[in-house]
C-alpha positions as CSV (number, residue, x, y, z in Angstrom):
1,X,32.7,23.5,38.0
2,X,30.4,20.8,37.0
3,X,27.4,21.6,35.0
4,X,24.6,19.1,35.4
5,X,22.7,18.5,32.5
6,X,26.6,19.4,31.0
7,X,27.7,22.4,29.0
8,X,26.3,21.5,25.3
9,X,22.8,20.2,26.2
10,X,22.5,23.6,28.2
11,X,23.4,25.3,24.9
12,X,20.9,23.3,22.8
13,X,18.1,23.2,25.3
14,X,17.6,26.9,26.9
15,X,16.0,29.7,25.0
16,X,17.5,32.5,27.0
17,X,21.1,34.0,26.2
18,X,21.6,35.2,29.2
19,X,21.4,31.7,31.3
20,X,23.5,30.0,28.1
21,X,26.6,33.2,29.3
22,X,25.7,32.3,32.6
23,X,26.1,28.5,32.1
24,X,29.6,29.1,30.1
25,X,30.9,31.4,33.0
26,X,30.0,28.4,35.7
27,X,31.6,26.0,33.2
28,X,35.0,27.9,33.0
29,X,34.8,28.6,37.0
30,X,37.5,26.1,38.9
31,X,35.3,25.9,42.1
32,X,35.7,24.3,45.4
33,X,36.1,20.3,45.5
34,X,32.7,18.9,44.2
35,X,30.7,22.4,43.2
36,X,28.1,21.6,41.1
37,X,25.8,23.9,39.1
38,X,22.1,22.6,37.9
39,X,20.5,24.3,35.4
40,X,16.9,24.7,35.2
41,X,15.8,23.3,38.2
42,X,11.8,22.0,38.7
43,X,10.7,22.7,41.9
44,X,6.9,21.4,43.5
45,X,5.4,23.2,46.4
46,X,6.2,26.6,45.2
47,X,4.7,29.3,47.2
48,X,3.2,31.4,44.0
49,X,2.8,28.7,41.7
50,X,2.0,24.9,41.0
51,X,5.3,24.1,40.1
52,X,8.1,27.0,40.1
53,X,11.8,26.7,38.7
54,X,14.9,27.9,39.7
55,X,17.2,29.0,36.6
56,X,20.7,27.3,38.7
57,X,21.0,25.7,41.9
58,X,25.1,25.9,42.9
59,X,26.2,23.7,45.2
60,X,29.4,25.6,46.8
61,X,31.4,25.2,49.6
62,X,28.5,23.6,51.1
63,X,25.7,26.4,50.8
64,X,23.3,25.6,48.4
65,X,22.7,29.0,45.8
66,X,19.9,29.8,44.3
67,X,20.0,31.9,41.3
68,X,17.5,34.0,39.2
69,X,18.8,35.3,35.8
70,X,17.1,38.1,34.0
71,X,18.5,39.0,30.4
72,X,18.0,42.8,28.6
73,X,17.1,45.7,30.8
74,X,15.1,45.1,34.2
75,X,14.0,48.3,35.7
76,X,11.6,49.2,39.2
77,X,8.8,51.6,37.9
78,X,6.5,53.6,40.9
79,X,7.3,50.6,42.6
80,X,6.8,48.3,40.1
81,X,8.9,45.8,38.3
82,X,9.9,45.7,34.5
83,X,11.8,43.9,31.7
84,X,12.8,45.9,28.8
85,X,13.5,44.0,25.6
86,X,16.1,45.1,23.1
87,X,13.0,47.2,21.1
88,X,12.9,49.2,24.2
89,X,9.5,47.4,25.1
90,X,8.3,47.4,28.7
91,X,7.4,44.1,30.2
92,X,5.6,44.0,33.7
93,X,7.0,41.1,36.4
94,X,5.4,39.7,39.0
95,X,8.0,40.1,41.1
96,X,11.9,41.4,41.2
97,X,14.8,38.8,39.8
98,X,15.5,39.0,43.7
99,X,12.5,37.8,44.7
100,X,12.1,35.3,42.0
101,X,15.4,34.1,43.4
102,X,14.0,34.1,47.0
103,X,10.8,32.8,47.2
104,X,12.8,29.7,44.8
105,X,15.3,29.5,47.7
106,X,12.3,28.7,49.8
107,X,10.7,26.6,47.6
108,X,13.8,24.4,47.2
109,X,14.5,24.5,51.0
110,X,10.8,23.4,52.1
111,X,11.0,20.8,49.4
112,X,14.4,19.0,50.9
113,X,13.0,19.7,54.2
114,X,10.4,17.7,53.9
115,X,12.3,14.7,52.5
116,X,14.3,14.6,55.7
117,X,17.6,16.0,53.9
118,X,18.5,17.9,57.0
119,X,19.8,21.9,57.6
120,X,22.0,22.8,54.7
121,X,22.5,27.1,54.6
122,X,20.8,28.5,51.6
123,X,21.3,31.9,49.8
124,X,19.4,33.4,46.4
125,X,21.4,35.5,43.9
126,X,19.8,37.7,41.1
127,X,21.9,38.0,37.6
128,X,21.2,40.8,35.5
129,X,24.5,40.1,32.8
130,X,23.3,43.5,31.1
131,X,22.8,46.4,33.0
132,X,24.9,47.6,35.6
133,X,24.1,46.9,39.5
134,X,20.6,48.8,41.1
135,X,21.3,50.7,43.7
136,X,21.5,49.3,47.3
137,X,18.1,48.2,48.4
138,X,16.7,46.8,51.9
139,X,15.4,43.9,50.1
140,X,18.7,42.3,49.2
141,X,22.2,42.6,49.9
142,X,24.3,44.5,47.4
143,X,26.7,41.5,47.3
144,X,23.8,38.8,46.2
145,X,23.0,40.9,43.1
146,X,25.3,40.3,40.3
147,X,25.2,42.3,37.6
148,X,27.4,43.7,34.0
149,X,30.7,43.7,36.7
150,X,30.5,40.6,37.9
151,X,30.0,38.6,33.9
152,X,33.9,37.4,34.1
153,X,35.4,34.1,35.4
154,X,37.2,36.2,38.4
155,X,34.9,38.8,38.9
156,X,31.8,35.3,39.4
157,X,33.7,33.4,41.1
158,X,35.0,36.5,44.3
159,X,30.7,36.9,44.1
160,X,30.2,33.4,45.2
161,X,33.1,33.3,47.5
162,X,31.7,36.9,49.0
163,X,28.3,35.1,48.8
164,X,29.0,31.8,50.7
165,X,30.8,33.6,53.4
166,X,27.8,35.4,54.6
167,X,26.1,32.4,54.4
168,X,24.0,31.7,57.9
169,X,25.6,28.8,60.5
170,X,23.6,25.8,61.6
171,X,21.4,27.0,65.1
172,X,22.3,24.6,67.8
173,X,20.8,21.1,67.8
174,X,19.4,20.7,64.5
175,X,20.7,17.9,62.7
176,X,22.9,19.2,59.5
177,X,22.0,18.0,55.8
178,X,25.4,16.1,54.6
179,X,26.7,17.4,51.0
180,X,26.8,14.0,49.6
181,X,22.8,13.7,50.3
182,X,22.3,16.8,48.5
183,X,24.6,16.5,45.7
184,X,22.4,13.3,44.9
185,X,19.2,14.5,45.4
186,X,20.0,17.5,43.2
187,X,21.7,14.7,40.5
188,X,18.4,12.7,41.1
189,X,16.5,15.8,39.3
190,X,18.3,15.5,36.3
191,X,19.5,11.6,35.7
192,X,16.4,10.9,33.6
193,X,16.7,8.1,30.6
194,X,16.3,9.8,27.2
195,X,12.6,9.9,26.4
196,X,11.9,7.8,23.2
197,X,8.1,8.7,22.7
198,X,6.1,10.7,25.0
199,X,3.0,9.1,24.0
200,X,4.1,5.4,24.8
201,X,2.1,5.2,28.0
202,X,2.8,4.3,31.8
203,X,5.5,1.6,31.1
204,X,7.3,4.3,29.0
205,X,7.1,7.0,31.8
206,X,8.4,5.0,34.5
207,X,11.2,3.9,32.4
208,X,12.0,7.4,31.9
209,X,12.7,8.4,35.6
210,X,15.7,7.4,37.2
211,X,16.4,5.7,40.4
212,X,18.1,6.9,43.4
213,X,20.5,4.6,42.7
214,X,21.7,5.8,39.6
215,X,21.2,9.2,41.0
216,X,23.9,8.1,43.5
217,X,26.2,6.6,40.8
218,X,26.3,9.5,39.1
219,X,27.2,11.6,41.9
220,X,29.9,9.3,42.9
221,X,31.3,9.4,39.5
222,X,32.4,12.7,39.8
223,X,34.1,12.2,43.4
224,X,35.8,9.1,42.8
225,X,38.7,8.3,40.5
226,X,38.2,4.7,40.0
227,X,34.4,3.1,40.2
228,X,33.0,-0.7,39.3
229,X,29.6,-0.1,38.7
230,X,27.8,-3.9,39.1
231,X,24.1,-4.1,38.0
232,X,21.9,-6.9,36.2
233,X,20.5,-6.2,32.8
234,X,17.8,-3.4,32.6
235,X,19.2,-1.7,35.5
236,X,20.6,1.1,33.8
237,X,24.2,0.4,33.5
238,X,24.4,1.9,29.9
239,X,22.5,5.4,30.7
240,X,24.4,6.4,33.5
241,X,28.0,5.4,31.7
242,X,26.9,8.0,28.8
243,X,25.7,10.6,31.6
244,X,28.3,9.9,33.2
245,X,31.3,10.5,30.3
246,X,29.4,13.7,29.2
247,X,30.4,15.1,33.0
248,X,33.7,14.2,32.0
249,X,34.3,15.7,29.2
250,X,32.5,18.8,30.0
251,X,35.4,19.4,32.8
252,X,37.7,18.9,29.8
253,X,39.0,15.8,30.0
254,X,39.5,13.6,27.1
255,X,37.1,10.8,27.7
256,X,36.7,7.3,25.8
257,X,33.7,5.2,26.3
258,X,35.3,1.5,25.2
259,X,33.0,-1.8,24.7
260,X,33.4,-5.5,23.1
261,X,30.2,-5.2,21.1
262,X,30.1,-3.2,18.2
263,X,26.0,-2.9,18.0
264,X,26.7,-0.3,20.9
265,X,28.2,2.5,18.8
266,X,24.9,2.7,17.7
267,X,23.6,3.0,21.4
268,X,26.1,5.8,22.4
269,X,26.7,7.8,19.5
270,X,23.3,10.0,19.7
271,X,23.9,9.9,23.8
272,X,26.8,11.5,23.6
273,X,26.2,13.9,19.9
274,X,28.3,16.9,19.7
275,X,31.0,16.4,22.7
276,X,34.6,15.6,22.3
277,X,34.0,11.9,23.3
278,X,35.7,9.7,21.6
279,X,33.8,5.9,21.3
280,X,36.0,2.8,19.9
281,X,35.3,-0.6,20.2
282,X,37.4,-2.3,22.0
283,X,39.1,-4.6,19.0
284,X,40.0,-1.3,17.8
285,X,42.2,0.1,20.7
286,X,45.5,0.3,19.7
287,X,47.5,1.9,22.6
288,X,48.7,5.0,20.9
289,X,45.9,7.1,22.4
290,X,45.5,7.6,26.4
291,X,43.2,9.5,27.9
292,X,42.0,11.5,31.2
293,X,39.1,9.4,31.8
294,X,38.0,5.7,30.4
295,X,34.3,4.2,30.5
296,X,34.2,0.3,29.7
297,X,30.1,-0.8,29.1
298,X,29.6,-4.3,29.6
299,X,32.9,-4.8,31.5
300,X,32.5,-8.6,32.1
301,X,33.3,-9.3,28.2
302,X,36.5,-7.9,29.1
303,X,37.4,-9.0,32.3
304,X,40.4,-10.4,31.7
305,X,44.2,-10.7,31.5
306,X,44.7,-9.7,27.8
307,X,41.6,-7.6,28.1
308,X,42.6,-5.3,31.5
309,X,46.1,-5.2,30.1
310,X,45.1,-3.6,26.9
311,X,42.9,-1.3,28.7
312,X,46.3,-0.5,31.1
313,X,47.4,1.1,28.1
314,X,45.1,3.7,27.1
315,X,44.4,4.6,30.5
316,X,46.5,7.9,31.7
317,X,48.0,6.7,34.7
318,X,47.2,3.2,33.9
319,X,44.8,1.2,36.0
320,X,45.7,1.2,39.2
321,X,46.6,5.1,39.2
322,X,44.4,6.4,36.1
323,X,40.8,7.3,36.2
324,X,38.3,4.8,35.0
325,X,34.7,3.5,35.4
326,X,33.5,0.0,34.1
327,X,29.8,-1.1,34.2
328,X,29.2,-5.0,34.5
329,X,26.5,-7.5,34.7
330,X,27.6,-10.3,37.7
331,X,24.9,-12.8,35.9
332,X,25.4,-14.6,32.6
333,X,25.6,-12.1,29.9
334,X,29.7,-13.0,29.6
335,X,29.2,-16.2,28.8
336,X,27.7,-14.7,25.1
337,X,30.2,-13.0,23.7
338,X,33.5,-11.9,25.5
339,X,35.7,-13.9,28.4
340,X,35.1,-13.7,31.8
341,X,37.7,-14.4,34.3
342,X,37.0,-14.7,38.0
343,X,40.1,-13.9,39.3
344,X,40.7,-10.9,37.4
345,X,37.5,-9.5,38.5
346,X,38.5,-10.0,42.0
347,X,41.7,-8.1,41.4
348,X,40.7,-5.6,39.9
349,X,37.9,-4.6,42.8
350,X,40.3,-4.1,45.0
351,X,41.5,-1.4,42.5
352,X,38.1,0.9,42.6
353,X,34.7,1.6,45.0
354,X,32.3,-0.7,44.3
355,X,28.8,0.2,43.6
356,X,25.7,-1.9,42.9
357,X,22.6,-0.8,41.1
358,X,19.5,-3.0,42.3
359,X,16.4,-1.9,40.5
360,X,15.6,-3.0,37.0
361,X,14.0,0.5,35.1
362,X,14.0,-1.6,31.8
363,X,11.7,-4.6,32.4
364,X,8.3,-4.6,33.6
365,X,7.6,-6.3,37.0
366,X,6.5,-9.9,34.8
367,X,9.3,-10.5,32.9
368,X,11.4,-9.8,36.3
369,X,9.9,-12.3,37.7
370,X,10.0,-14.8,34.8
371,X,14.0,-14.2,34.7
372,X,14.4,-14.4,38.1
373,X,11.6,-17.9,38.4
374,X,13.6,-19.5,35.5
375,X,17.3,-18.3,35.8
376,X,17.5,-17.4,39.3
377,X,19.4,-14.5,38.0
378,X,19.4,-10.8,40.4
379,X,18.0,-8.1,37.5
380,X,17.1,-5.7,40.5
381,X,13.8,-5.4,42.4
382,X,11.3,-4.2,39.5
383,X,10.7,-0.8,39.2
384,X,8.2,-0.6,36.1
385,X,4.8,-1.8,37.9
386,X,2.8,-1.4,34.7
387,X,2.6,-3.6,31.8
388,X,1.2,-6.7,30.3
389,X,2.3,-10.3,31.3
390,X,4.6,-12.2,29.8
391,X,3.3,-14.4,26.8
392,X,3.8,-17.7,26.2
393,X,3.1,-18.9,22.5
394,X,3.1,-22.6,22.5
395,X,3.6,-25.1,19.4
396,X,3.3,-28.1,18.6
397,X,2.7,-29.1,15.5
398,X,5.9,-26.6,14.1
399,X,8.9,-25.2,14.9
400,X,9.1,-22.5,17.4
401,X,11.5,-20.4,15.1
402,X,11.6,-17.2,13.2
403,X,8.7,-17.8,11.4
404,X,6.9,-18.9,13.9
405,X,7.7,-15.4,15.9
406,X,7.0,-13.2,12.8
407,X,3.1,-14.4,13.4
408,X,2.9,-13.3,16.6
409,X,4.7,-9.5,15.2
410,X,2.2,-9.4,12.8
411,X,-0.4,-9.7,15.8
412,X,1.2,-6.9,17.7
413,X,1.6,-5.1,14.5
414,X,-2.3,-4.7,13.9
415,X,-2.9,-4.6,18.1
416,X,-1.2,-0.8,17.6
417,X,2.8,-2.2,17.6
418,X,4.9,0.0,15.3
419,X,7.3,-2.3,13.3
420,X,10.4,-0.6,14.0
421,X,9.4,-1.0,17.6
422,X,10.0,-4.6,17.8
423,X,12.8,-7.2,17.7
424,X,12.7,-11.2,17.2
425,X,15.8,-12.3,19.0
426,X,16.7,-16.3,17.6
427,X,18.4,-17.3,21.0
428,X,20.5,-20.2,19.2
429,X,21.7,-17.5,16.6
430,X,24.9,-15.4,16.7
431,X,24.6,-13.9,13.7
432,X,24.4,-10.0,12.6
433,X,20.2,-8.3,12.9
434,X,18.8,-8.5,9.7
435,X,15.3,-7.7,8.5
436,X,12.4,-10.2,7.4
437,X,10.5,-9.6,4.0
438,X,8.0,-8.5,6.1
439,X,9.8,-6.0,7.7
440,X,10.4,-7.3,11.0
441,X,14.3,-7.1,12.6
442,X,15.6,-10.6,13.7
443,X,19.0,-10.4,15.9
444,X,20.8,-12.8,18.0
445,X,21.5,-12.4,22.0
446,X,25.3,-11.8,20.9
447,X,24.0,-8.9,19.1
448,X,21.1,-7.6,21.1
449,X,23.6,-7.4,24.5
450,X,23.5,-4.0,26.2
451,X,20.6,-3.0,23.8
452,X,16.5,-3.0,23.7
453,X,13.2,-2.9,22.0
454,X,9.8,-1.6,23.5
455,X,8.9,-5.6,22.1
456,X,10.7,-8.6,22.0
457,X,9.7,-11.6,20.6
458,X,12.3,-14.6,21.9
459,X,12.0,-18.3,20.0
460,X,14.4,-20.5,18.9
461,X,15.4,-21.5,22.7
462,X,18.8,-23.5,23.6
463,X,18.0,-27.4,23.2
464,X,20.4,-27.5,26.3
465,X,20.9,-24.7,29.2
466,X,23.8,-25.3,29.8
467,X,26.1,-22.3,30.2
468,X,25.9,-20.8,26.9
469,X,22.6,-21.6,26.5
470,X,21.4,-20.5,29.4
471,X,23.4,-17.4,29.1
472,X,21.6,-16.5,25.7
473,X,18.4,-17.0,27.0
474,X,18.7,-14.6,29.7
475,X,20.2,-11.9,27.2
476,X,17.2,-12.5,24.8
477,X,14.5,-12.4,27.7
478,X,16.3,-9.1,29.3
479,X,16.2,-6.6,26.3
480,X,11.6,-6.0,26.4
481,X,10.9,-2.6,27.5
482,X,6.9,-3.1,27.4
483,X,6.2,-6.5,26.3
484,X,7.6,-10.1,25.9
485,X,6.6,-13.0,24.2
486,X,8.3,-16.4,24.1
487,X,7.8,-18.6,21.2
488,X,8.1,-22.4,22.1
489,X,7.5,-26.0,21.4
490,X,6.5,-28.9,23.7
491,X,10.0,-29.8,23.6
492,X,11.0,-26.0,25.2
493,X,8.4,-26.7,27.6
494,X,9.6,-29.6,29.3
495,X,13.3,-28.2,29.1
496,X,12.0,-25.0,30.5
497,X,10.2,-26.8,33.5
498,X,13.3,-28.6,34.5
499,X,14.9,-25.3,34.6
500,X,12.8,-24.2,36.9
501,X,13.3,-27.0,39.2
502,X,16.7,-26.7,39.1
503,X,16.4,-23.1,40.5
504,X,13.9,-24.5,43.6
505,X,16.3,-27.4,44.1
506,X,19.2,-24.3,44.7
């Protein structure tokens, strides 16, 4: 069964035993087609509380299972409930695991009610993994609390099965919830972007919520064999691939995550820490290795003969039978490091579903607009409605280059910028990041693809937008999570103004 967040982050994240045996029995459990367990479930409107939880939704067979799990001894006392640690200390609860389980199952019901889901048949569960089963009880059915007998992969998986069968039918008329709507709003709860600092402010926390339509990626992911994932830059491309290959692997199959760029092993490899993923570039496939499942980032670099052939190789089943997902940016990011061959592309879509992702959760709403005003490129529809405008630095009396940038870094620096926190990207470089004397990184767009910085600081701009040119400018402008500044010349200016008529004149 699918675990959702996956197997190891349950293990490093909960603080209860008992769900972390729960969590490895629903991992080892060979479901129906598409079950799905989420752990730790937030859930608004809770009838006894501001916000309740549930400990795992299921998703099986189509009946959504909500379950309550309750470690050490739990005991009823003159009619009142108790935990009972492993010192023998009595704990009083506010209500039975049962009815912890049940008044979630409401919770979760009126919730996806409300946001026009549709009927779906719902059922709670209590898990006590360490004392036997109570005795029978009119306020649950014997079969919906599992207890010591029921902690093996067999002895689980006849309880759901017993479970889902006295699940209730639709009542005439009503219109019935489809299991690919809830299966995405559940994945919607948990496809969040790795927080980088709490305290970062509104930009940050928008940037940390997913879309619905990565929420759907994600769910398709795990239903489809073969998936081409298109999306602009700062539409989360990257996030969802490493989401995405953690699924994978938590099913057991032997997952690679491939890429042209090598600056992205630095990108992936705390995503994906601690999981039997293994992440090459793709200069060092060699073909001896295939696996169950391939992830290509930035599939456009690649998308070509030589480049599709080599990845025909370490793909069990090759391409056209294997199982594979690439992520890849239709505008100009291929034109800056990698080839990019038309025809191939429209091969190899008839190969895989097709899936766009339309709204940009990297870039605040300006700099959307300045990439779409000067490149006419599709980035999404903006998602981050907070943040500062974009800022133009003009010059005219010196270069608009690296030195010229590290000014206005110093400026942010002593407005409350942290250092690390910021990038100057030199668009007409290609060379390696460094670091200034002062501190300050300065990469290149060839570097800085599929990455970003809460700051970006963009100068050196093409002397001619043409293709490449062009195609390094939009890489440098795309990578700001919170602000952008553009350092330029009068000369940058008047180039930059006849891009823009160019786009109007389209």
């Amino acid at each position: 069964m699918i675990l959702v967040p996956d197997l190891a982050d349950i293990e490093s994240t909960t603080t209860s035993n008992a769900e972390r045996r729960v969590a490895r029995l629903l991992h080892a459990i060979d479901g129906p087609e598409h079950a799905v367990a989420f752990h730790s479930v937030k859930l608004r409107s809770h009838a006894a509380k501001q916000q309740g939880e549930a400990d795992f939704v299921v998703l099986w067979d189509g009946i959504v299972i909500l379950i309550e799990v309750k470690g050490g001894g739990v005991r009823k006392h003159d009619g009142i409930w108790y935990s009972i640690d492993r010192y023998g200390d009595w704990k009083k609860l506010r209500e039975s695991p049962m009815d912890q389980a049940q008044s979630a199952m409401y919770a979760l019901r009126n919730i996806l009610h409300e946001d026009g889901i549709g009927w779906f048949a719902t059922e709670a569960v209590a898990i006590t993994p360490d004392i036997d089963s109570p005795p029978p009880a009119i306020e649950w059915k014997g079969s919906h609390w599992w207890a010591k007998d029921q902690m093996s992969i067999s002895a689980m998986t006849q309880a759901f099965e017993s479970v889902a069968s006295k699940a209730r039918t639709a009542p005439s008329g009503v219109r019935v919830a489809r299991y690919k709507d809830l299966r995405e709003r559940l994945f919607g709860e948990f496809t969040r972007m790795p927080v980088i600092d709490a305290q970062r402010g509104a930009v940050i926390e928008e940037q940390n919520r997913a879309t619905d339509g990565q929420a759907h990626v994600l769910a398709a992911l795990s239903r489809n064999p073969r998936m081409l994932v298109f999306g602009g830059a700062g539409t989360g491309k990257s996030l969802v691939l490493a989401e995405g290959a953690k699924l994978e692997a938590g099913k057991g199959r032997s997952v690679l995550i491939t890429f042209h760029s090598p600056s992205l092993v630095g990108f992936f490899g705390p995503r994906i820490a601690g999981r039997d993923i293994d992440l090459l570039p793709f200069a060092e496939l060699t073909g001896e290795r295939q696996y169950d499942v391939v992830f290509v980032d930035e599939a456009q670099d690649l998308m070509n003969a030589e480049g599709m052939d080599a990845l025909d190789s370490v793909i069990h089943g090759g391409r056209a039978g294997g199982r594979w997902r690439m992520f890849l940016d239709p505008n100009n990011q291929a034109r800056v490091d990698g080839e990019f061959d038309p025809e191939v592309c429209e091969l190899v879509q008839q190969e895989a579903l097709q899936y766009d992702l339309d709204r940009n959760v990297r870039n605040t709403r300006a700099i959307v607009h300045v990439v779409q005003e000067y490149l006419g490129a599709d980035v999404g529809d903006p998602g981050i409605v907070h943040g500062d405008r974009v800022e133009w630095r003009w010059f005219t009396e010196r270069a608009a280059d690296v030195e010229a940038a590290e000014t206005v870094a110093r400026d942010l620096v002593s407005n409350g910028a942290r250092r690390e926190d910021i990038w100057i990207i030199s668009v007409a470089s290609d060379e390696e990041p460094r670091k200034t004397k002062a501190g300050f990184v300065v990469t290149s767009p060839r570097f800085a693809k599929g990455l970003e910085a809460e700051h970006v600081i963009v100068c050196d701009l093409p002397q001619e937008y043409d293709s490449p040119g062009t195609a390094a400018f939009y890489v440098a402008v795309t990578r700001a999570r919170v602000t952008l500044h553009v350092v330029a010349s009068a000369g940058d200016k008047k180039r930059l103004q006849d891009l823009v008529r160019k786009q109007v004149a389209r």
